[in-house]
Every structure is written in C-alpha cells, then in structure tokens.
N, C-alpha and C positions, 0 to 999 in steps of 0.2 A: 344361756343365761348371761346376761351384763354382768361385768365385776367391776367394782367402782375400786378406785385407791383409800377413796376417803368416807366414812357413814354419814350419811344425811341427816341431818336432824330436824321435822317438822319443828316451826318455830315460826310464830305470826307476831314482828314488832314493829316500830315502825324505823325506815331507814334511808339514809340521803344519799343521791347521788351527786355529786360534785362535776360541774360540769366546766371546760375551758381550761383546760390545764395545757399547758407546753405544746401537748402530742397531741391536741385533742382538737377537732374541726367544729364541734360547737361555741356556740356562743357561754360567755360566764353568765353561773348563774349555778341554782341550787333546785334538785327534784326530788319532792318526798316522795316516797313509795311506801312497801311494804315487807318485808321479808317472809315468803314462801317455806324454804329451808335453806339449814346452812350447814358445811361441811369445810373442815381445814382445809378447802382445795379449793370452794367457791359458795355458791350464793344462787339460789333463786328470789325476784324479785317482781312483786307485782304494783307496775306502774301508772298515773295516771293514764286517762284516752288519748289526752292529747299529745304525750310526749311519743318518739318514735325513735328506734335505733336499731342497726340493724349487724348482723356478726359479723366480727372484727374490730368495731368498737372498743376505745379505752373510755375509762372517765376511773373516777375515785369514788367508793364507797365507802360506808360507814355505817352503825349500828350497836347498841349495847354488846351484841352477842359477834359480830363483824369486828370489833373494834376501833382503834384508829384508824383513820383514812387509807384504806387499800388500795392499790391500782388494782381494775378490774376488766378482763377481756368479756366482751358477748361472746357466747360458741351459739346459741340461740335466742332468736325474740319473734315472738305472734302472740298475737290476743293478749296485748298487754301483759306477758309473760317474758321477764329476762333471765337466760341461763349462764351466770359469769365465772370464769377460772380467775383464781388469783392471780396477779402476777408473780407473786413470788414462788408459783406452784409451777410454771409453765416449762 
C-alpha cells in the first residue's frame, strides 16, 4: 500500500498556471485549469486540451486553497491530468 507524506484533499476550483518564468521554456502567458486535489506537498490539476507539459516541468501555480503563486514541479501528466510537487516540498 502507498503511503503518501501528505493527505489529499478532493477539491474542484478553479486555478492558474503561470507560465514563462526565469527557468521556464514556455512561452509567458497565463493557463486556467482546474484543481483535482490538493495536498501541502502538491497539486493535481485538470488542464485544457490544448495545453501540453510533460514531467520535469516548472511553471507557478496558484488557487484559493494553493495559494500565492507556488513553483511547481510535474512528476506526471496524460489526459489532460497534471500531477505537481511543490517546490518547497522537494
């Protein structure tokens, strides 16, 4: 059985990704999504179709329950599903 550090909390709101920062190979610019769940460690996040990224990825998130703008690594992404660790968790 998985043991997680942190508990998940299902939680559906809405939430930005911040794109084009320092370290970051996209283009600026801003991607609403959706928040999956969230846990002091990370983030799932459901994305438009069009957007694509893939693990390894930084960019910055944000969200009522995320808060201020977090760096945020992908560990996974398919089917418009992104799986992120904070950075400050890393």
């Amino acid at each position: 059985m998985e043991k997680r550090r942190h508990v998940r909390r299902t939680l559906f709101e809405p939430a930005s990704i911040l794109l084009g920062s320092a370290t970051s190979e996209f283009p600026p610019g801003v991607v609403f999504a959706q928040t999956v769940d969230v846990s002091a460690g990370g983030a799932a996040l459901r994305t438009p179709k069009l957007f694509s990224a893939t693990a390894g990825d930084v960019f910055h998130v944000t969200s009522f329950h995320i808060g201020d703008t977090r760096p945020a690594r992908v560990v996974y992404a398919a089917d418009r599903l992104l799986r992120l660790v904070f950075a400050e968790t890393l």
